[in-house]
TORTOR-749046 format. One record per residue (C-alpha): x, y, z; residue in one letter. Coordinates in steps of 0.1 Angstrom, whole numbers, padded with zeros to 4 digits, always signed. Layout:
BEGIN
XYZA...
END
This chain:
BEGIN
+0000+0000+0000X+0011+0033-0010X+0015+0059+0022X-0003+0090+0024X+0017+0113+0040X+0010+0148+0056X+0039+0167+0069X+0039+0169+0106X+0000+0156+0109X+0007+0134+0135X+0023+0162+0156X-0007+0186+0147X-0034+0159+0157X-0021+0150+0188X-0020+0186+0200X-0057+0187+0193X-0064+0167+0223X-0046+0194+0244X-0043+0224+0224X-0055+0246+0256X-0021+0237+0276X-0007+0267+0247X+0025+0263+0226X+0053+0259+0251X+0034+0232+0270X+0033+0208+0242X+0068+0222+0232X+0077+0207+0269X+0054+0177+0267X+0079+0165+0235X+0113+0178+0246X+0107+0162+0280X+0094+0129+0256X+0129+0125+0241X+0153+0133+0269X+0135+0115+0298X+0139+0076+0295X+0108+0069+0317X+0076+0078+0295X+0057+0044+0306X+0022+0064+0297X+0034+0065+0265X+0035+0027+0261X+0077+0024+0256X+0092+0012+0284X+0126+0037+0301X+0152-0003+0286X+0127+0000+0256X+0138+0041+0254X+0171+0037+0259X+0179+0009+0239X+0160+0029+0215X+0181+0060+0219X+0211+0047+0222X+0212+0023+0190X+0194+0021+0160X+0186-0011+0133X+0213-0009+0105X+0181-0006+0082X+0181+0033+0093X+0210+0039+0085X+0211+0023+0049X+0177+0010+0044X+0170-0022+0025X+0151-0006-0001X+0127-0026-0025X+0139-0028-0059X+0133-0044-0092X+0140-0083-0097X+0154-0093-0129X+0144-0127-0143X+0165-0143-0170X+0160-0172-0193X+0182-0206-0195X+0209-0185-0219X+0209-0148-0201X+0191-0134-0223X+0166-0109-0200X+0129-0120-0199X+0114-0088-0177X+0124-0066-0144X+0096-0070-0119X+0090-0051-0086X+0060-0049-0061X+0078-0010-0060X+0094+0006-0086X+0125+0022-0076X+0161+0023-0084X+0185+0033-0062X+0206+0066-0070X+0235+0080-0052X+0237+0116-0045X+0252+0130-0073X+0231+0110-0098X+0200+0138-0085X+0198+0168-0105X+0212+0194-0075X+0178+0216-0085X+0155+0187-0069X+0175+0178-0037X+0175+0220-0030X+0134+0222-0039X+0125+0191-0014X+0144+0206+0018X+0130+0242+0005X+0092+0228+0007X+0095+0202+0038X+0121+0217+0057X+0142+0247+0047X+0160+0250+0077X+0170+0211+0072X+0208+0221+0074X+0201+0241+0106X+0189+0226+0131X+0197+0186+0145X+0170+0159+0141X+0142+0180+0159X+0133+0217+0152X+0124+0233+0182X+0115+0265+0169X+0095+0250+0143X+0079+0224+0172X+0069+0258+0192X+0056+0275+0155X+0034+0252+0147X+0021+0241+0179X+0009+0281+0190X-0004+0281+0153X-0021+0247+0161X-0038+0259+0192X-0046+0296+0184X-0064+0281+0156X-0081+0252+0176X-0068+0226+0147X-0041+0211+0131X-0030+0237+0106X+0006+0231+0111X+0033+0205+0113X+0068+0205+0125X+0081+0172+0118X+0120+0176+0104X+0127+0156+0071X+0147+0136+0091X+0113+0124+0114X+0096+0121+0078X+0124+0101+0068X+0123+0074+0095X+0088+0073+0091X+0092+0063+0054X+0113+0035+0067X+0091+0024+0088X+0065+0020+0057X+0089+0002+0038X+0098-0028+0066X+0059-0027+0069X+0058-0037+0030X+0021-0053+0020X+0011-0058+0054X-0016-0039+0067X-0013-0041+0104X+0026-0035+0103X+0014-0003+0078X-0008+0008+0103X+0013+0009+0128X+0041+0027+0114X+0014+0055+0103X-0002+0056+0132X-0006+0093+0145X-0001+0087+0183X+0024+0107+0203X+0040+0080+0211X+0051+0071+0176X+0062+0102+0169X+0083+0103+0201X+0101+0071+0188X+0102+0085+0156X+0126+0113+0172X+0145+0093+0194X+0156+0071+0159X+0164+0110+0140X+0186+0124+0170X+0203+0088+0164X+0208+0091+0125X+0217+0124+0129X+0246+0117+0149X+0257+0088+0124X+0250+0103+0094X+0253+0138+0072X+0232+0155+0064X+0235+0151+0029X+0231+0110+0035X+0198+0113+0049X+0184+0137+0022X+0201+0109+0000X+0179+0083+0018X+0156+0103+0019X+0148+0107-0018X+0154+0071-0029X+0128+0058-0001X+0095+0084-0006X+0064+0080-0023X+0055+0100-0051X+0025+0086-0064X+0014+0063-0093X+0034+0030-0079X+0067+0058-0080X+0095+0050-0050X+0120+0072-0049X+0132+0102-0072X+0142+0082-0101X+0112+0064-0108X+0092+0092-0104X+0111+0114-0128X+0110+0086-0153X+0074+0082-0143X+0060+0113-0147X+0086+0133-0169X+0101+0101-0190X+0137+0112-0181X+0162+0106-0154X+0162+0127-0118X+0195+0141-0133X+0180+0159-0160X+0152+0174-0141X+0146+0215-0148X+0132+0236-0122X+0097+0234-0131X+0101+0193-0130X+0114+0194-0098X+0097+0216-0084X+0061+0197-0092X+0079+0163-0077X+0090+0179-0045X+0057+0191-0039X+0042+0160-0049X+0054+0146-0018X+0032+0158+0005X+0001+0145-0004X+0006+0125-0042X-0034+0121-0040X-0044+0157-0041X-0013+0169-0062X-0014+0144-0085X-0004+0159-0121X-0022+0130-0139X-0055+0134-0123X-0055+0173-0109X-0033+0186-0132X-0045+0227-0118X-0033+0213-0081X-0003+0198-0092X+0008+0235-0109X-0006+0256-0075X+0014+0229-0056X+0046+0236-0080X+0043+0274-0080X+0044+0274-0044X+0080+0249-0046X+0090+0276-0071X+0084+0306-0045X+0103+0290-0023X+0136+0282-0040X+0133+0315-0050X+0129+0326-0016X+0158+0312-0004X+0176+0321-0032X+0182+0288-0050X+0172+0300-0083X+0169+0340-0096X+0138+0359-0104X+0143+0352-0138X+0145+0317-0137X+0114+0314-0112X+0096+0337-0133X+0101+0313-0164X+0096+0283-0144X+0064+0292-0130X+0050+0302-0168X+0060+0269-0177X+0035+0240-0187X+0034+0213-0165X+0052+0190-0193X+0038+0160-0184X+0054+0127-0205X+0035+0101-0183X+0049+0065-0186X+0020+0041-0177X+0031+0020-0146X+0034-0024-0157X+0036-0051-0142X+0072-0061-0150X+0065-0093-0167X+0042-0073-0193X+0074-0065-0210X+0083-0101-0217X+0085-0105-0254X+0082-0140-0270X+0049-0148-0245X+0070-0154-0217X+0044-0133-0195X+0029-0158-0183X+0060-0183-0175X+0078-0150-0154X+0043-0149-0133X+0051-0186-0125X+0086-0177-0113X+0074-0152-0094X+0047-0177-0075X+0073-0194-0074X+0094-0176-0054X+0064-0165-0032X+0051-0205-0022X+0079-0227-0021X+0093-0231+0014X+0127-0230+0003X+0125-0193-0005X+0113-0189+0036X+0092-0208+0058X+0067-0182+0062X+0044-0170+0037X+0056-0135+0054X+0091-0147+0050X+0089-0151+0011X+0071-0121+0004X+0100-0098+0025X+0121-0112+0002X+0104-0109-0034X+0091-0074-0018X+0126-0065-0013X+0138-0073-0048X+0170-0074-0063X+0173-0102-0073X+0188-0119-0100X+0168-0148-0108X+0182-0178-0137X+0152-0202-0152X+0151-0228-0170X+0134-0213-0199X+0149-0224-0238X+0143-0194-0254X+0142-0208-0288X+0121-0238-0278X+0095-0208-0260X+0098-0189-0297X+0087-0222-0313X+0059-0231-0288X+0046-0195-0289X+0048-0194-0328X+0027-0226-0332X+0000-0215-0309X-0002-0182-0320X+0000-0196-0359X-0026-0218-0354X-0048-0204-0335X-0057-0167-0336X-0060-0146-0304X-0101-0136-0319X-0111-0174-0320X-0133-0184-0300X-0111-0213-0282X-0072-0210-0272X-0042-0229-0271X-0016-0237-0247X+0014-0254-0248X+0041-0267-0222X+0077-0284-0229X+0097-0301-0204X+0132-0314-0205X+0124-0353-0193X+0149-0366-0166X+0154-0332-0154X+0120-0315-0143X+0128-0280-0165X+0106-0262-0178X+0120-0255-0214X+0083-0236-0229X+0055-0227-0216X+0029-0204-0244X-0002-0194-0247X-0024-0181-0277X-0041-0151-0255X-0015-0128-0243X-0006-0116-0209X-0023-0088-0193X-0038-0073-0165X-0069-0051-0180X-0085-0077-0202X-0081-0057-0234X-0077-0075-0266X-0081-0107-0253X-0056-0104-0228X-0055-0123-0194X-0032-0135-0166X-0046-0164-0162X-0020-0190-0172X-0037-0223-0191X-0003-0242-0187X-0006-0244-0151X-0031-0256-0121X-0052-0228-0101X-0025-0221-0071X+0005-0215-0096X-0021-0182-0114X-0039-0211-0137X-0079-0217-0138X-0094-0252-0131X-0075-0272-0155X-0094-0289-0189X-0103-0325-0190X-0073-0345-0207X-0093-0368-0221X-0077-0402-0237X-0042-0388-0228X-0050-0397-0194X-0049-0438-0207X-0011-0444-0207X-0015-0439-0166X-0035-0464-0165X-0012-0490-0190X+0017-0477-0163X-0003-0488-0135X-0016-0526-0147X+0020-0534-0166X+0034-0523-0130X+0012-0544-0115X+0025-0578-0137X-0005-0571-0163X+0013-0584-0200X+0016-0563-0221X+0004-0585-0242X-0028-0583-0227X-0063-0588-0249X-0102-0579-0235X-0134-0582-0256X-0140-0545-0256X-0178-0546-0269X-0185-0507-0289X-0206-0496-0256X-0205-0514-0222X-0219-0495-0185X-0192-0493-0160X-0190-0526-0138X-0179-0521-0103X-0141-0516-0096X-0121-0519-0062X-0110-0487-0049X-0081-0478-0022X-0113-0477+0001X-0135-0501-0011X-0159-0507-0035X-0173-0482-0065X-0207-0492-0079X-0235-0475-0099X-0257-0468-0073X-0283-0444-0097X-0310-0459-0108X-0298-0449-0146X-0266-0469-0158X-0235-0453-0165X-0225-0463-0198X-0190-0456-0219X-0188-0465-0256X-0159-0464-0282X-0158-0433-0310X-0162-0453-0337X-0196-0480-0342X-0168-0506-0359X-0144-0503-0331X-0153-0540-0316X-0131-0561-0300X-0113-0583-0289X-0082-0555-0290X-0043-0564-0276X-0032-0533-0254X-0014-0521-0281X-0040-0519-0311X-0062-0503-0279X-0041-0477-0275X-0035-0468-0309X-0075-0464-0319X-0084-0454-0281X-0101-0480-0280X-0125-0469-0244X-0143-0502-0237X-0107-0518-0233X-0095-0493-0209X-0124-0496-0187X-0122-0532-0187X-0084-0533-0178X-0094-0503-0153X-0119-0531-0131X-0092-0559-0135X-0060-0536-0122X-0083-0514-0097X-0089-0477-0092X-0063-0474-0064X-0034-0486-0081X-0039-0465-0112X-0047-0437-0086X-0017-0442-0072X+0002-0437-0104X-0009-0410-0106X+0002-0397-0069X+0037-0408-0081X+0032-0393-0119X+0029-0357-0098X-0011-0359-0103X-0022-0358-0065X-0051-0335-0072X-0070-0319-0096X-0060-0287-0110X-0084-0267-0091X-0067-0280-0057X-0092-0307-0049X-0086-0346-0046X-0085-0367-0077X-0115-0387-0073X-0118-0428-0079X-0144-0432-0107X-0143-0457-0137X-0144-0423-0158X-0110-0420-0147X-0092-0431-0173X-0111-0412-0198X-0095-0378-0186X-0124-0368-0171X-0110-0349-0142X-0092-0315-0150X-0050-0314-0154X-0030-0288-0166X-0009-0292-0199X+0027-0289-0175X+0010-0314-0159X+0006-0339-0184X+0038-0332-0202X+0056-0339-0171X+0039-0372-0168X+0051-0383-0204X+0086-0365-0195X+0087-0397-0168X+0077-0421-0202X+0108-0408-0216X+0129-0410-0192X+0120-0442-0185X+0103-0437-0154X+0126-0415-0138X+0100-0382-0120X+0110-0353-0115X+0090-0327-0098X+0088-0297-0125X+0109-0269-0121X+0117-0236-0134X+0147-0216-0114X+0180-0232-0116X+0196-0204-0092X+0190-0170-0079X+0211-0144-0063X+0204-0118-0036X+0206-0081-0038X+0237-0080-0015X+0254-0108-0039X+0246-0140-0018X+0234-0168-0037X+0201-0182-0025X+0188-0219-0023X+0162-0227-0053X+0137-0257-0052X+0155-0291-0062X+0141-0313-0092X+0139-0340-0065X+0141-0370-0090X+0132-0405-0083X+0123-0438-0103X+0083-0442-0097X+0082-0470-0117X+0106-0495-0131X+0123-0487-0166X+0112-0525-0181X+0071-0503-0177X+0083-0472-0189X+0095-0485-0218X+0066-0507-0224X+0041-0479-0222X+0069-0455-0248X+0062-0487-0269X+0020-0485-0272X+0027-0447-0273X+0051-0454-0302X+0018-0474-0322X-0002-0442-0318X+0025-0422-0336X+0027-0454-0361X-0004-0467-0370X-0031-0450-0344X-0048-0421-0338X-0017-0400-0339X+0001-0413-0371X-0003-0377-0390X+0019-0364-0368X+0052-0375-0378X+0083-0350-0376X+0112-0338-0400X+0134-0366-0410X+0117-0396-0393X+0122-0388-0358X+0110-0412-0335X+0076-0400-0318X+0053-0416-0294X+0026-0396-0279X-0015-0397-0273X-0042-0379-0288X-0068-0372-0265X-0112-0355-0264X-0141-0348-0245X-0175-0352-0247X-0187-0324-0267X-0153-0310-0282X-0152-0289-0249X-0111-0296-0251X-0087-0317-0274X-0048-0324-0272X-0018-0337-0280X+0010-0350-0256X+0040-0367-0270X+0074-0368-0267X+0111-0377-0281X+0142-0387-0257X+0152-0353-0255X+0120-0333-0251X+0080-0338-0236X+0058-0311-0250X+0013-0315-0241X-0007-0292-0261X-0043-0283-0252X-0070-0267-0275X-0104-0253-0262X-0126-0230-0246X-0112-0212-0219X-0142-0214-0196X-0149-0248-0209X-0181-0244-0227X-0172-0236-0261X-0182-0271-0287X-0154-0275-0311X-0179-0291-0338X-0188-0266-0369X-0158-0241-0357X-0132-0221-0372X-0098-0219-0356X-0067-0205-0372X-0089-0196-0402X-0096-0236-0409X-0128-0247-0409X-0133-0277-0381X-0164-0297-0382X-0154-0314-0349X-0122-0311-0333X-0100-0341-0328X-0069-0345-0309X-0049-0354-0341X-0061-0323-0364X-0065-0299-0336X-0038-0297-0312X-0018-0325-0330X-0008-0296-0358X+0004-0274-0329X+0023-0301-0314X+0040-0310-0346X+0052-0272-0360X+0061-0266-0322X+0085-0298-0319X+0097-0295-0351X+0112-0262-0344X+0119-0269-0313X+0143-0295-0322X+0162-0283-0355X+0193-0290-0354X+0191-0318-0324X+0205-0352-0331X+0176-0377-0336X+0175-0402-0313X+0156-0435-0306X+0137-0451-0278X+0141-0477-0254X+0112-0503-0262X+0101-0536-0255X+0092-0561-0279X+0054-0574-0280X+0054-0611-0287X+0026-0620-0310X+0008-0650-0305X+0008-0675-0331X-0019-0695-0342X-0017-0723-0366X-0024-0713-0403X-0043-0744-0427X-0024-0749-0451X-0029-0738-0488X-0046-0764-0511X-0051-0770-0546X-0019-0746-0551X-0031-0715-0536X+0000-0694-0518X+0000-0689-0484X-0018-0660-0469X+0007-0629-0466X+0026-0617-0434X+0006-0594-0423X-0026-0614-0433X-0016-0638-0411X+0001-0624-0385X-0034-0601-0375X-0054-0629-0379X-0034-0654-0358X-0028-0621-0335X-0070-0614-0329X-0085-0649-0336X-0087-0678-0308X-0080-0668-0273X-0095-0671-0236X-0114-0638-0226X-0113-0635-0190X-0137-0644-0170X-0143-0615-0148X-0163-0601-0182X-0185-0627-0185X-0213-0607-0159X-0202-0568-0159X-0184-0569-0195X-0217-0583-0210X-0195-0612-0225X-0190-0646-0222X-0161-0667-0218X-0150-0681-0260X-0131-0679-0286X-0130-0657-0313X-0125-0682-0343X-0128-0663-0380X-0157-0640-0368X-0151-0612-0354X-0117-0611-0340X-0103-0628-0375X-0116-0601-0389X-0110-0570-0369X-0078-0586-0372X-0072-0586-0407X-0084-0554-0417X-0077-0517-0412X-0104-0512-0390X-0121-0474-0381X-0097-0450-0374X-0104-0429-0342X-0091-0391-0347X
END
């Protein structure tokens, strides 16, 4: 909060209460205040007083003041200064000499007179004060204003600590002179009016001299004119009423008087005060913004996460109080993880393909597998605080704590989890359900207990396509996202255990806060994520199963040069490599021959990734990965209600939205840029044994059926189903034979987008 000061109004209210002891009274009341130890009434104890006296914090001296923070990305390059106060810090001869004579002329002319308290000025005002039965006049030195300004900076953003160091009592303003007889022994007087003009408010977010000359006049306090420095020095004592923006006639009234008074005490000539008063006010106003504003390339968003950062993680303090103190403070120097050239080619591809006037946005997260770094992190809407042209801070890549919303429903890319957690569990990879084209949801042991359908109406999940029928293998049900098999592998593996993958895959809650629920609908991405969420789940696939807890500061360095702690990646192997490859290999078949096969990147580089809906088009992605690099891209309404069916995005005409032709593009422009010039690389896989089935042999000389032929038919025809589906699956226990399962074998099968 910005003070609101009033020269010497504490000393002018508190002689209202006794303004009919007269002048020298009060004049006695004060002088007695700061010589005598004991003043108990007054609340401060005669140790409290003298250690008071005596001593002062080293912050009074030379102040901690807040400053900028300057956040750079993973090669130096600077992404944006950021401040809770704009101020920089200028030594005395960096002031134009014009404005450190026109703030002593206005608050206290006889500054380099007197020591820390002005009795004559203390017996002025306080006759004034009680001849006119008000407080009409102040006498508090600049050196009083002064520690009272430091007083509102240790108080920072909270409000009782603010209160308290404004507080018009007369006891504060006793300890207020006790700490200016102090500096004044310790100091110049030229230090303090130093101090004194980097600390003070001067309206519009301005602290200190420099950022309100660049604020107000667009220059630097060392090129200040009379008339500029003159309307700053009287902007001090009240930057509400004088405030040059808003009461522009004030602000001049205000600045004449400044004027009269340098020339009064000769500081400038006639001339020049007559020349300076018929000058315009000369306003060049610079807008006060949020420092990450300034961050080119769409890195808003990604310097608001550093920032909440900085402000949440324990490391940083172990007080909420503690961390804001010290991104209050500022100056800091603060090194993330950030690729710029991978953020250009995430923000390109969401920006190309999707406009910011469309009705649904994009967002688009990269991570660095086996490392936790955030290399990207773009957005189609750009950053920015007053909503204008489809700006807003809300960040799309991240859950609600970290400045996201609630997260969009992943949809199908939630279905590798679940492969993690049955192949974990000794599930074969190998494994094959009936998966009917629409099923309801059987019951399914949870960490608890039991889920069942208790509604009267059945839950019921059915596959995309009317000709995807099983029986599937895990891998052909990956690649067409095939839903009926996941559900029925979800009831034979449990809701805990996938749960618990997901604990260990960094999903332990919703992005919105709350608990991941255990519900069949599960494993259809039904509950919201965040796309750094599930990138940094398929970061784990890649790096075979080694988490890492997403991070974005790799170090960070103090205002007085000390380098600070920074959270730690904190990796650890949450499942074993032989499952992480195994579940890289049914991702590899979506990239192949599945849903995702359009998606392939310069030069045959090895992909594997998952396309993923919801009901209604509300959201669609695209997650996938290389060795090197995890990137999850989501498309969709930003309050979740927008249909993608019948829509155009990017100027293309959509008349429904899948995961492979909406975000898929994005994915596949952003990698590719991402990665020119990187080696290509390949994955660690498994191999998937395919069951053989005797073939009959040809007769009257006809050639054997071909590879493929045979290998899908021998692959789909003739197995056991298990016998858990024979009541909730709706199946019984058989074979497949050369119905069905000979020839979903065999053919092509529908493709599911």
């Amino acid at each position: 909060m910005a003070p609101q000061r009033t020269t010497g109004s504490a000393l002018g209210k508190a002689s209202l209460g006794i303004k009919f002891l007269g002048g020298s009274v009060l004049a006695g009341v004060l002088v007695a205040g700061m010589a005598l130890p004991a003043v108990g009434a007054l609340g401060l104890t005669a140790k409290d007083t003298a250690d008071s006296f005596d001593s002062i914090p080293a912050d009074f001296k030379t102040p901690t003041l807040s400053q900028a923070s300057s956040i750079y990305d993973a090669k130096g390059g600077l992404i944006a200064k950021v401040y809770d106060r704009d101020r920089t810090i200028l030594t005395a001869d960096q002031m134009a000499p014009i404005m450190r004579k026109a703030q002593v002329d206005i608050e206290d002319a006889r500054f380099y007179e007197h020591g820390a308290v002005d009795l004559k000025g203390v017996l002025r005002a306080a006759t004034k004060n009680a001849e006119a039965g008000s407080a009409t006049q102040g006498a508090s030195t600049l050196t009083q204003q002064y520690v009272k300004n430091v007083f509102v900076e240790q108080a920072g953003d909270d409000q009782a600590a603010f209160l308290e160091a404004t507080k018009k009592s007369l006891g504060r303003k006793i300890q207020e002179l006790k700490y200016a007889i102090k500096l004044e022994e310790d100091l110049t007087k030229d230090q303090i009016l130093t101090n004194y003009l980097n600390i003070t408010f001067y309206g519009h977010q301005a602290y200190g001299i420099e950022a309100a000359s660049n604020r107000y006049f667009s220059k630097s306090a060392k090129d200040l004119t009379i008339p500029e420095a003159a309307m700053l020095a009287g902007l001090v004592q009240n930057p509400t009423a004088y405030d040059p923006v808003l009461h522009p006639q004030a602000a001049q009234t205000r600045r004449n008087t400044v004027i009269s008074k340098l020339l009064e005490f000769k500081h400038i000539t006639p001339e020049e005060a007559k020349a300076a008063t018929d000058a315009p006010l000369g306003i060049k106003y610079n807008e006060p913004l949020n420092g990450c504003i300034t961050a080119q390339a769409g890195m808003g968003f990604f310097c608001d996460y550093v920032r909440r950062v900085v402000k949440q993680d324990p490391v940083f303090g172990k007080t909420a109080t503690d961390r804001q103190k010290l991104w209050s403070q500022g100056g800091l120097k603060i090194y993330t993880t950030i690729d710029p050239d991978k953020q250009a080619a995430a923000f390109n591809a969401v920006t190309k393909k999707v406009y910011v006037t469309d009705a649904v946005s994009a967002a688009a997260t990269m991570v660095k597998p086996g490392t936790g770094e955030i290399l990207a992190m773009a957005q189609t809407r750009p950053y920015g605080l007053d909503g204008k042209q489809n700006q807003t801070v809300l960040n799309y890549n991240v859950d609600a704590a970290m400045g996201g919303g609630n997260g969009f429903s992943p949809g199908s890319t939630f279905k590798p989890i679940l492969a993690a957690a049955a192949l974990e569990s000794g599930v074969p990879i190998t494994q094959e359900f009936p998966s009917p084209h629409d099923m309801d949801y059987p019951s399914m042991s949870t960490c608890e207990g039991t889920w069942k359908n208790d509604t009267r109406k059945p839950a019921t999940v059915e596959n995309e396509s009317a000709s995807e029928i099983g029986p599937f293998s895990m891998k052909d049900a990956m690649a067409k996202s095939v839903n009926t098999y996941f559900v029925q592998m979800e009831q034979q593996v449990g809701l805990c255990p996938m749960k618990q993958m997901a604990d260990k895959l960094g999903i332990r809650n919703k992005a919105n806060g709350k608990p991941m629920e255990q519900v069949p609908s599960m494993v259809l991405g039904t509950q919201e994520v965040s796309p750094l969420t599930m990138a940094n789940v398929y970061a784990t696939f890649a790096a075979r199963g080694m988490y890492c807890t997403p991070i974005a500061i790799t170090s960070m360095v103090a205002a007085d040069g000390k380098k600070l702690d920074v959270p730690k990646a904190n990796c650890n192997q949450v499942m074993s490599q032989s499952t992480a490859d195994g579940v890289t290999t049914l991702l590899l078949g979506v990239t192949e021959k599945g849903t995702g096969s359009s998606l392939g990147l310069d030069g045959g580089r090895q992909i594997a990734g998952k396309t993923g809906t919801t009901d209604n088009r509300y959201a669609a992605w695209f997650t996938g990965f290389t060795p090197e690099l995890s990137t999850s891209v989501w498309l969709g309404g930003t309050t979740g209600n927008v249909s993608m069916k019948n829509i155009k995005i990017g100027g293309k005409y959509f008349s429904a939205v899948y995961g492979a032709d909406g975000p898929g593009p994005i994915w596949q422009l952003a990698m590719n840029d991402a990665l020119d010039g990187t080696a290509k690389s390949t994955f660690h896989t498994v191999n998937i044994p395919v069951p053989q089935t005797p073939v009959t042999p040809p007769t009257d000389g006809a050639s054997p059926p071909s590879g493929d032929a045979a290998t899908t038919a021998g692959t789909n025809g003739g197995f056991t189903f298990p016998p858990i589906f024979g009541t909730d699956g709706g199946l019984v226990n058989g074979g497949g034979g050369n119905g069905n399962g000979g020839n979903n074998g065999g053919a092509t099968g529908g493709r599911r987008h």
